[in-house]
C-alpha positions in Angstrom: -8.3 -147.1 -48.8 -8.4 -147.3 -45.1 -5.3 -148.9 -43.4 -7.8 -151.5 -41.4 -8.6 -154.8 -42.1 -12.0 -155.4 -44.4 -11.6 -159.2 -45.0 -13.5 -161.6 -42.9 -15.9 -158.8 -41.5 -19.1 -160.7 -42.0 -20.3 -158.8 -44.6 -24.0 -159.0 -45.6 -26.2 -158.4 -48.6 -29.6 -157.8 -49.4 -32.0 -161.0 -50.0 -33.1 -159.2 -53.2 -29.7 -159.7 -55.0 -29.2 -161.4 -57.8 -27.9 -164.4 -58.1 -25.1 -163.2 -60.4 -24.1 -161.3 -57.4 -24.5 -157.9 -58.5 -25.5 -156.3 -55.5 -23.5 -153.7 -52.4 -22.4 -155.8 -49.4 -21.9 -153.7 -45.9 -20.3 -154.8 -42.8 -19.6 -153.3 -39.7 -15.6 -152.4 -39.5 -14.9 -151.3 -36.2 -16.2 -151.2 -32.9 -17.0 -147.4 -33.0 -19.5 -148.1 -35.5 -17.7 -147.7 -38.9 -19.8 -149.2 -41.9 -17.9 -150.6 -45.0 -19.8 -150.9 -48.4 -19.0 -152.6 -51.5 -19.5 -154.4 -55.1 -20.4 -158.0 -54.3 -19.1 -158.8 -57.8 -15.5 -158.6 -56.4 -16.0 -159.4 -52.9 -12.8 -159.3 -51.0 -10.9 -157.4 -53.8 -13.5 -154.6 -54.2 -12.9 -151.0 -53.4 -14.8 -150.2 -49.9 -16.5 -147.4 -48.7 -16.3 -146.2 -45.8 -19.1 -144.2 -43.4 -19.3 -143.2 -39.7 -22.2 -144.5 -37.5 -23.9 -140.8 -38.2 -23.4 -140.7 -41.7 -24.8 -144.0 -42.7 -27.7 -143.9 -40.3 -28.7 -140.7 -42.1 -28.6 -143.0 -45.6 -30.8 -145.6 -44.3 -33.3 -142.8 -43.3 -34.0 -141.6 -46.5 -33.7 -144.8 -48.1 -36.6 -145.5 -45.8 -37.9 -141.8 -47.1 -37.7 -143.1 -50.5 -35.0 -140.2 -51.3 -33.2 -142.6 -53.4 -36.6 -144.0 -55.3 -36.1 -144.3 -59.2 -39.6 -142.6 -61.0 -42.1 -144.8 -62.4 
């Protein structure tokens, strides 16, 4: 765990959640760019992630890519 604050960062979630909340949330941590990630289930008492600006730019683009795409 990171010794900075990840309460009250406006974290955000997809609009394809459920509605039992089990979904990631991300929020921006810092003003350097610093993405936080974690399980919406526990929301402020979750475990976060942490990625630099490079790192989780490089994650959305092969999301985008469909790297990450399940087979059908």
């Amino acid at each position: 765990m990171s010794d900075f604050d990840v309460i009250g960062h406006g974290w955000r979630r997809s609009t394809h959640c459920n509605a039992n909340g089990t979904c990631v949330e991300v929020a921006v941590l810092s003003p350097s760019g610093l993405v936080g990630a974690r399980d919406a289930t526990y929301g402020d008492h979750s475990p976060v992630l942490t990625f630099g600006r490079a790192e989780w730019s490089g994650f959305i683009d092969r999301l985008k890519e469909g790297a990450f795409d399940l087979p059908r």
